[in-house]
C-alpha positions as CSV (number, residue, x, y, z in Angstrom):
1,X,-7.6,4.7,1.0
2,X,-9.0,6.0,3.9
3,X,-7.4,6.7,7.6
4,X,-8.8,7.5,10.9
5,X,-6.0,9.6,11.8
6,X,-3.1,10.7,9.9
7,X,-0.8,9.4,13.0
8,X,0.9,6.2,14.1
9,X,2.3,6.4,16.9
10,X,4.5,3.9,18.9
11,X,4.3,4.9,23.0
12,X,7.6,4.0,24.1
13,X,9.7,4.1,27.6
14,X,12.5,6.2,27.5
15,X,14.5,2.8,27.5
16,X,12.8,2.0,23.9
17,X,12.8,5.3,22.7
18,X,15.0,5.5,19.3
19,X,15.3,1.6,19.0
20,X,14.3,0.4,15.8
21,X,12.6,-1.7,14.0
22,X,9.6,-1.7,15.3
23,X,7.0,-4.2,13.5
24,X,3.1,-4.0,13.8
25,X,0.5,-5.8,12.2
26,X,-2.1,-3.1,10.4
27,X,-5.4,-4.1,8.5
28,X,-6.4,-1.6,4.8
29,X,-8.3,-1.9,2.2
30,X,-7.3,-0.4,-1.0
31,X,-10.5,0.4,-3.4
32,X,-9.3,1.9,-7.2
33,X,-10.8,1.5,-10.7
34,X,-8.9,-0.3,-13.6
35,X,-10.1,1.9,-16.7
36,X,-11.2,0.3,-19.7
37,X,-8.2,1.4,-21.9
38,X,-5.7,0.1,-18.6
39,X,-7.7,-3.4,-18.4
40,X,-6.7,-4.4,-22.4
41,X,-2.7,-4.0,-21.1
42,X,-3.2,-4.6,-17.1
43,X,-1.8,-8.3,-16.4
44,X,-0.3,-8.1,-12.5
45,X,0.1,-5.6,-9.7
46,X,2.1,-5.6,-6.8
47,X,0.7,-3.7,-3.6
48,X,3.8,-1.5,-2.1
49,X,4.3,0.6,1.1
50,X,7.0,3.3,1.7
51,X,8.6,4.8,4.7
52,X,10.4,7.5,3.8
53,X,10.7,6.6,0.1
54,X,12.3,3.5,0.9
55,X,9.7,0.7,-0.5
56,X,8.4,-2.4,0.5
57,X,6.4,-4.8,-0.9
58,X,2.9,-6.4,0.4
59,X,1.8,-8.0,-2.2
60,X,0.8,-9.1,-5.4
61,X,-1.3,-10.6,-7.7
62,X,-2.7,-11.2,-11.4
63,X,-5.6,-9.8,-13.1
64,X,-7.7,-12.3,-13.9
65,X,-11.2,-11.0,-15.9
66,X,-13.8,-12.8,-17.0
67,X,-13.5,-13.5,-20.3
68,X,-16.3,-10.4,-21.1
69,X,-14.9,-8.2,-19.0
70,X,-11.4,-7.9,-21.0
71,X,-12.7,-6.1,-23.8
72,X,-16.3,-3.8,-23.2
73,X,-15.6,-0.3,-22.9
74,X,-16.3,-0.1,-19.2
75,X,-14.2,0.3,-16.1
76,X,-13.7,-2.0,-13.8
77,X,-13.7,-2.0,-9.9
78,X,-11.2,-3.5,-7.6
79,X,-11.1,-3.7,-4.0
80,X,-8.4,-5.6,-2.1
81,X,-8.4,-6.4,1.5
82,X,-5.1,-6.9,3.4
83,X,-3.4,-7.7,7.0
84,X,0.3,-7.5,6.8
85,X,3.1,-7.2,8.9
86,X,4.5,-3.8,8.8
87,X,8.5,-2.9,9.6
88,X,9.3,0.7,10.6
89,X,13.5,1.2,10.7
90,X,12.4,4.9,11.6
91,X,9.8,7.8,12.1
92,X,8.5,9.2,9.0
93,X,6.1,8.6,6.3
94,X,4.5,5.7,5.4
95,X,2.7,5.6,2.0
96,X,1.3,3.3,-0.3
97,X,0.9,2.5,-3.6
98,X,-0.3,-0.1,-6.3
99,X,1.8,-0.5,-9.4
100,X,-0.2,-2.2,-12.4
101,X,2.3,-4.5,-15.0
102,X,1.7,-6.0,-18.4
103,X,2.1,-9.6,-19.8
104,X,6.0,-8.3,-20.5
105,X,6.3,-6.9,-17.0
106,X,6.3,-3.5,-17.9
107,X,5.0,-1.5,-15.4
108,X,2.7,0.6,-17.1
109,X,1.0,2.7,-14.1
110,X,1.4,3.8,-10.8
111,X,-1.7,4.6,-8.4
112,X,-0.4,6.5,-5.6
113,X,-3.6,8.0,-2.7
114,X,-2.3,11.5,-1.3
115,X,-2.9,10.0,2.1
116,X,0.3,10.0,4.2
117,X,1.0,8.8,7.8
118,X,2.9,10.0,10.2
119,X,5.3,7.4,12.1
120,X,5.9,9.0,15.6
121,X,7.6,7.5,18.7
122,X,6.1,9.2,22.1
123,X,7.9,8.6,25.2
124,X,5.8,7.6,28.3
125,X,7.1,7.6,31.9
126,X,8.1,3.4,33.0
């Protein structure tokens, strides 16, 4: 996942300043390999964002490989496009992740980019 910045920031009047949520509407696209071993187990995922460790979800979905991509030995590539509605309770860090479930669901892994955000609030004279 890539970023332009590593900043979000909310301009605010001092009136607004420290009033929360806030909501915003942000575009990503997440782009991760499913390895071969992974793609024998992987049944469903569910697309999560944090802000301050507190999670949210975005998403989900189901695998859903063609019938000779389940078993060869090769990797597969998945790239998932989203626009959500985002709610902020604070400033912080927002994060993301994808977390990858069996048929049982069993989450069996966790894909987590080291890209953070910053959620800042700037004041601007009204």
């Amino acid at each position: 996942m890539g970023i332009y910045t590593k900043e979000l920031v909310f301009s605010v009047t001092a009136e607004e300043a420290g009033v929360w949520p806030k909501d915003l509407v942000l575009g990503m696209m997440l782009d991760f390999s499913i390895s071969a071993e992974l793609k024998k187990k992987a049944h469903k995922f569910q697309v999560m964002y944090s802000v301050n460790d507190v999670e949210n979800a975005l998403g989900e979905g189901e695998f859903k490989f063609p019938p000779d991509e389940r078993d060869p030995e090769g990797d597969f590539q998945m790239t998932i496009f989203a626009k959500s509605l985002y709610r902020f309770e604070s400033c912080g860090k927002l994060a993301h992740c994808v977390k990858i479930f069996d048929a049982s669901g069993n989450e069996i892994v966790q894909a987590t980019p080291t890209t953070e955000l910053l959620i800042k609030e700037n004041v601007i004279p009204s």
